[in-house]
C-alpha positions as CSV (number, residue, x, y, z in Angstrom):
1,X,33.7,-29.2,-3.7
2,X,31.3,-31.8,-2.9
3,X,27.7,-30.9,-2.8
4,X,25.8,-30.7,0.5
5,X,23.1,-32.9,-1.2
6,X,22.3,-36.0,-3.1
7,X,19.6,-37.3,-5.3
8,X,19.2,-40.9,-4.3
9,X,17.2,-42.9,-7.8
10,X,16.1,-46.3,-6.8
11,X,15.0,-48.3,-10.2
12,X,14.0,-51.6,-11.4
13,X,13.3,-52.8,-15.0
14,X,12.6,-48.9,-16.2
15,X,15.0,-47.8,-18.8
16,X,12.6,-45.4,-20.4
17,X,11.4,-43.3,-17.6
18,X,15.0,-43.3,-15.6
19,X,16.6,-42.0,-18.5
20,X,13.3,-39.5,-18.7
21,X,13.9,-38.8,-15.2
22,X,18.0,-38.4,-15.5
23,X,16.7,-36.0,-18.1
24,X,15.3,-33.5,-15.5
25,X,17.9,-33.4,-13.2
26,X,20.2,-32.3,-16.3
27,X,18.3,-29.4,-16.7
28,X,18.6,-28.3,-12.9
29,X,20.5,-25.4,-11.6
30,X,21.5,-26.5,-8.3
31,X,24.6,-28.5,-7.0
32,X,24.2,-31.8,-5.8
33,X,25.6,-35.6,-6.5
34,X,23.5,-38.4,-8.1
35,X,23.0,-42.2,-6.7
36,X,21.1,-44.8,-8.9
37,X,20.6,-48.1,-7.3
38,X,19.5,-50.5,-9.9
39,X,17.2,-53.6,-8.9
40,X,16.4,-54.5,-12.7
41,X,15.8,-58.4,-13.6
42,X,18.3,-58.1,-16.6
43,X,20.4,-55.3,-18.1
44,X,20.2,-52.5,-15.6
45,X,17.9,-49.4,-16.2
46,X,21.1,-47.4,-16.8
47,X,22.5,-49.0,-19.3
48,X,20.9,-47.2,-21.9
49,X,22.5,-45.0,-24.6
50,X,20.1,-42.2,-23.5
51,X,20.3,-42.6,-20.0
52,X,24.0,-42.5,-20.3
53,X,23.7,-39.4,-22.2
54,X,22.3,-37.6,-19.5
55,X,24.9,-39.3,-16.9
56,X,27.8,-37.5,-19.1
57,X,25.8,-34.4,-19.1
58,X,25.6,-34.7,-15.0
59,X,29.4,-35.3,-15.1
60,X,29.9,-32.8,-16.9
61,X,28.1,-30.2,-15.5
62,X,30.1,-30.8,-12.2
63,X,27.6,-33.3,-10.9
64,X,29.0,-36.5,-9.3
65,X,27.2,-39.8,-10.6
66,X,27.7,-43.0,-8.5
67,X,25.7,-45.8,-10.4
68,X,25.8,-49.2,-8.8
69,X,23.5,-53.2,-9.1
70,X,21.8,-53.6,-5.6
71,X,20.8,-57.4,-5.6
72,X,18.8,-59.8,-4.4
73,X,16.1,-57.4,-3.7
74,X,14.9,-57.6,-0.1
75,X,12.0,-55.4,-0.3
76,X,11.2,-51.6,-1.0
77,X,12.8,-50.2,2.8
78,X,15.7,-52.1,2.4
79,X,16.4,-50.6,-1.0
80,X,16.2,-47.1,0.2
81,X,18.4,-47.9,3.2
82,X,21.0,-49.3,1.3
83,X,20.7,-46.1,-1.1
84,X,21.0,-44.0,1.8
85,X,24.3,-45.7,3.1
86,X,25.8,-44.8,0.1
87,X,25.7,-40.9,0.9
88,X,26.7,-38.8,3.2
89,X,25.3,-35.6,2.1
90,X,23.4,-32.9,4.4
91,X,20.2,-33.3,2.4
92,X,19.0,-36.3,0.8
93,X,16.2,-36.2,-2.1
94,X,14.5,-39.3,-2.7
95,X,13.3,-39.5,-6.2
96,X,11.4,-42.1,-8.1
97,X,12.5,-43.4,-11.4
98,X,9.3,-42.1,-13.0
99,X,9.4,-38.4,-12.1
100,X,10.5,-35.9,-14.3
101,X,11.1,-32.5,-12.7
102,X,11.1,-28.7,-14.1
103,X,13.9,-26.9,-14.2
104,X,14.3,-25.0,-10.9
105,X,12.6,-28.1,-8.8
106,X,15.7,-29.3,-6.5
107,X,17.0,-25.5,-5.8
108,X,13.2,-24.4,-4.9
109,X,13.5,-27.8,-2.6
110,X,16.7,-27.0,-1.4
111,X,15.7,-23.2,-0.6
112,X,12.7,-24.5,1.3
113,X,14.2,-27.0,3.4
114,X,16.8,-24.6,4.5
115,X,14.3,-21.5,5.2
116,X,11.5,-23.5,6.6
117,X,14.4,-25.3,9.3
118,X,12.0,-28.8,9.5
119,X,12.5,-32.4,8.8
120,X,11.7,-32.5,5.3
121,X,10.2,-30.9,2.4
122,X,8.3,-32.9,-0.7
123,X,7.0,-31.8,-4.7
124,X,3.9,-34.0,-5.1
125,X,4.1,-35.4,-8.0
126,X,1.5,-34.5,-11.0
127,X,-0.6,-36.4,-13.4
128,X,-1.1,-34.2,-16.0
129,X,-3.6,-36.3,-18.4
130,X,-5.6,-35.2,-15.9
131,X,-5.4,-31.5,-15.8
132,X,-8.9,-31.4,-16.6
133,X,-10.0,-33.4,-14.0
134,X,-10.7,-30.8,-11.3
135,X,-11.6,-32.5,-8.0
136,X,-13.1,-29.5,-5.3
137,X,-13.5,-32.2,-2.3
138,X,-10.2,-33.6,-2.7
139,X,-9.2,-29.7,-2.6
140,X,-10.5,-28.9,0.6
141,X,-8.1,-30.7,3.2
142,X,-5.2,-27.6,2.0
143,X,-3.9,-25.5,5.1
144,X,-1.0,-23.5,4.3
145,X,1.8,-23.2,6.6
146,X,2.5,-20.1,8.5
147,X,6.1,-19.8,9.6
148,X,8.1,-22.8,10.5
149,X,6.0,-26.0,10.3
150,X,5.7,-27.8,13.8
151,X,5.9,-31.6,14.6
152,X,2.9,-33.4,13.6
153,X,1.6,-37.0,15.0
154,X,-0.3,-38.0,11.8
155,X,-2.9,-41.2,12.1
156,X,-5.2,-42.8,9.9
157,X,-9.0,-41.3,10.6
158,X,-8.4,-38.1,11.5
159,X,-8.2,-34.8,9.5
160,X,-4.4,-34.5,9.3
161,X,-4.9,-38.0,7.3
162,X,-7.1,-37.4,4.9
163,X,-4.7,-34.4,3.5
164,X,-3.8,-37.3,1.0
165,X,-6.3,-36.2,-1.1
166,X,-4.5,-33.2,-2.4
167,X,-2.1,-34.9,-4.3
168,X,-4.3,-36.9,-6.6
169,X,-4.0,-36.8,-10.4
170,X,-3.4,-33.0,-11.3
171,X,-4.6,-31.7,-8.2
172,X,-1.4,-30.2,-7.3
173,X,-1.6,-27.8,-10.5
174,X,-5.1,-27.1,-9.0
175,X,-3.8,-26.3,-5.9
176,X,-0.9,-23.8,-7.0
177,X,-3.6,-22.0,-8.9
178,X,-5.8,-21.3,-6.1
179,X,-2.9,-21.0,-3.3
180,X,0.3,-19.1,-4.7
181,X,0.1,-15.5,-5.2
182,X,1.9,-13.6,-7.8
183,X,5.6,-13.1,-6.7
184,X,5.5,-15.9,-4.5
185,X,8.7,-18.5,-5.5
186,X,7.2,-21.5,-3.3
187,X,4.3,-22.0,-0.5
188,X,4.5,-24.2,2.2
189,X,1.3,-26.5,3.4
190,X,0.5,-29.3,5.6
191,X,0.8,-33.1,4.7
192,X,-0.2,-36.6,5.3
193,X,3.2,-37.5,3.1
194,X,4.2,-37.1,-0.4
195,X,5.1,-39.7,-2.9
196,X,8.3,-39.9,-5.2
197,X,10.0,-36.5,-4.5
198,X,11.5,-35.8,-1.2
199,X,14.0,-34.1,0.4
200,X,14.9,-35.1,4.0
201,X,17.2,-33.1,6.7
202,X,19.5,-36.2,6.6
203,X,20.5,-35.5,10.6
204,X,16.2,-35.6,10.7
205,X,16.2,-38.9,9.1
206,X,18.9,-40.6,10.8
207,X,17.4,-39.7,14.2
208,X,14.8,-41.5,13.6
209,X,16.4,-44.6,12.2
210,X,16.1,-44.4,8.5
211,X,15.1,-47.2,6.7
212,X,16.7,-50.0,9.4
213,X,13.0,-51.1,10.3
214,X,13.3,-53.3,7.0
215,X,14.2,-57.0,8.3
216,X,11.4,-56.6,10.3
217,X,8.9,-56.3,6.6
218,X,8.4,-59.2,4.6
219,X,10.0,-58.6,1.0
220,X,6.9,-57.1,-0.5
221,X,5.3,-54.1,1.1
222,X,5.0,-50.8,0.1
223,X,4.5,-47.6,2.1
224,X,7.5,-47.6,3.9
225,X,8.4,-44.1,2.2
226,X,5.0,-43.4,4.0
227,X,6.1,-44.5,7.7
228,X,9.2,-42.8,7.6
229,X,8.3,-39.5,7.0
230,X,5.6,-39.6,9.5
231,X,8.0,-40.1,11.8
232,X,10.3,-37.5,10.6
233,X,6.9,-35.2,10.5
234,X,6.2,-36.0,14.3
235,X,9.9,-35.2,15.4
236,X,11.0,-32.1,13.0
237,X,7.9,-31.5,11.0
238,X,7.7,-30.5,7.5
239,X,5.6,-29.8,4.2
240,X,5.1,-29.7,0.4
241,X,5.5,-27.1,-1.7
242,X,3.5,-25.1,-4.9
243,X,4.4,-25.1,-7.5
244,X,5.5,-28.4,-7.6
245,X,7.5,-28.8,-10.5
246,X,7.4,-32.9,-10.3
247,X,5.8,-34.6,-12.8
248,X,4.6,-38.3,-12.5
249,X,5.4,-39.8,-16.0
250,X,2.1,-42.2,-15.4
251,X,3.8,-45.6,-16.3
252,X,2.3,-48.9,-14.8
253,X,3.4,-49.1,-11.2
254,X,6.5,-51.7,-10.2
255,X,4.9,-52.4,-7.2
256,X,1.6,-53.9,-8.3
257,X,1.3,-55.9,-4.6
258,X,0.3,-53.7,-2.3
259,X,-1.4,-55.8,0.8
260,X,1.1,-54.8,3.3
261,X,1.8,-51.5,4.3
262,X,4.5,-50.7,6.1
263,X,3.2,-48.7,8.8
264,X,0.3,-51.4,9.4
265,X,3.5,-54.1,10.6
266,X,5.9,-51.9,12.0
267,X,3.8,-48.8,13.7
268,X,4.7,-45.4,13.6
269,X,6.3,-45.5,17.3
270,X,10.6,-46.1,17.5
271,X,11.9,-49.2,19.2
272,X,12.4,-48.0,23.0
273,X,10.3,-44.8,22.7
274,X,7.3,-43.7,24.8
């Protein structure tokens, strides 16, 4: 039978943390098929002797793995929209090559998705060397969500913005410990966006174009993860979730350019809407 959702790996020159990252999804307990898209400069991330290891695990465990070279690079957008071409799942998580996620993660995404009935569902990512680092300001933006979330229109300067804040450095772990209460498997709460672990209602997605706003970036931007799912949040709405079970492996960022944001060239608005 094939699974009603795909994890969709973009990666580029990091053979370490995607075999890390293949690591967590071996130790998930949820069906779903796996698409790595490899950008790397030489010998492709997953051509590792561990990273295949957890690839034959995948396989075996009933997981199908689809591995494939996606060059020249065109820029971050066009990378994910290429990725998301090559599935045709239901749900659709995008996850970054330098998250490693608990066991339970992508079923406790999966769960929420399909009881909360909105556009998407993220697991901010944690940075965990700095657990100790507790940050009370960057705290206060957290409003839980009561029932079904509802479409959001989220711009820079106002309150719904400035919910970035809560997933800083450990602040997530910070969060859950305030917010969930004993018994509860997962809470729901309101977002600017979350980076490198989402899972999208793929009909969500599609209606509002995807990733096809990419010829109009030049090849290096960044935030496009960012534009997209404010658009999916102002059409079907959607939220994070505590616990998180995503942790951000803390490596030195592939995207060390970031002067032009997506949303800054291409506006939250479709082509044709009003």
């Amino acid at each position: 039978m094939i699974p009603d959702l795909d994890v969709l790996i973009p990666t580029v020159d990091r053979p370490v943390e995607l075999a890390t990252t293949l690591a967590g999804l071996a130790a998930q307990d949820h069906p779903f098929g796996v698409v790595v898209s490899d950008q790397s400069t030489g010998v492709a991330s997953y051509d590792t002797a561990p990273a295949e290891a957890m690839l034959r695990v995948l396989a075996a465990t009933g997981r199908p793995v689809r591995l494939g070279r996606h060059l020249p690079r065109r820029g971050l957008a066009e990378h994910r929209a290429a990725l998301l071409a090559r599935s045709s799942a239901r749900y659709v998580l995008f996850l970054d090559d330098d998250v490693w996620l608990e066991s339970g993660t992508v079923a406790r995404l999966h769960e929420a998705i399909v009881e909360l009935r909105c556009g998407l569902v993220g697991a901010p990512v944690q940075g965990l060397s700095y657990l100790d680092d507790y940050r009370p300001v960057e705290l206060e933006p957290f409003e839980r969500w009561w029932g079904r979330p509802q479409p959001e229109r989220i711009h820079p300067g106002t309150p719904e913005w400035q919910r970035w804040t809560l997933h800083n450095a450990a602040n997530p772990v910070h969060l859950t410990h305030r917010h969930v209460r004993p018994g509860e498997r997962w809470v729901p709460y309101k977002i600017a966006w979350v980076g490198g672990c989402v899972l999208y209602d793929r009909r969500e997605l599609d209606a509002v174009g995807g990733f096809g706003f990419w010829p109009e970036l030049p090849e290096l931007h960044c935030g496009e993860d960012v534009l997209v799912q404010q658009r999916v949040l102002a059409r079907a709405g959607g939220a994070g979730i505590l616990p998180s079970g995503a942790c951000h492996l803390e490596s030195p960022t592939t995207v060390p350019d970031r002067t032009v944001q997506a949303r800054d060239v291409v506006g939250l608005e479709l082509a044709g809407s009003r």
